[in-house]
N, C-alpha and C positions, 0 to 999 in steps of 0.2 A: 501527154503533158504531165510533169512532174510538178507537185506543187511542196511547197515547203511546209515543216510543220508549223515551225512557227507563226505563219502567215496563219493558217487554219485558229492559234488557239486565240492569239491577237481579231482573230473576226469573233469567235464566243466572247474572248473577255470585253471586247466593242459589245454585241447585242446585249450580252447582262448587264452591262452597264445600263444601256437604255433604258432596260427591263426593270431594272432597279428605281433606276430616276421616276419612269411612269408610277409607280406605286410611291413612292415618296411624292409625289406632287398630288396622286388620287387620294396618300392617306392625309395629309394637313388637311386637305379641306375639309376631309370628315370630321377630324381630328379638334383642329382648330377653335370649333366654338364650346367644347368642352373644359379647353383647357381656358381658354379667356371666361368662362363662368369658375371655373377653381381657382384664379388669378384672381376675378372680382370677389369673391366671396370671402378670399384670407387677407385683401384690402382690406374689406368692411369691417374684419374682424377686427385688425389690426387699431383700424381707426375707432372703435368702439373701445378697446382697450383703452390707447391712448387716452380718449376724453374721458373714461372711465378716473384714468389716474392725474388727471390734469384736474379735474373735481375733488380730489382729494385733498391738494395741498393750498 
């Protein structure tokens, strides 16, 4: 049986695909609650600023 190449690199670029997706979806969850504490944290800033210069005038 002859098999094509084609066929062959379309099944690699199918698995890495997967391969890919499984770590994108392993690394947000790690990922995730790091970046939602950097997000809340330049919030607070921000709103600390704010009322900082809303007191001023």
């Amino acid at each position: 049986m002859h098999r094509k190449k084609g066929q062959s690199i379309l099944e690699y670029v199918i698995v890495l695909s997967a391969i890919v997706a499984a770590i994108v979806v392993a690394a947000s969850s790690v990922i995730q609650p790091g970046v939602n504490k950097a997000l809340s944290s330049v919030m607070d800033s921000v709103g600390t600023s704010a009322n900082k210069i809303a007191c001023l005038q």
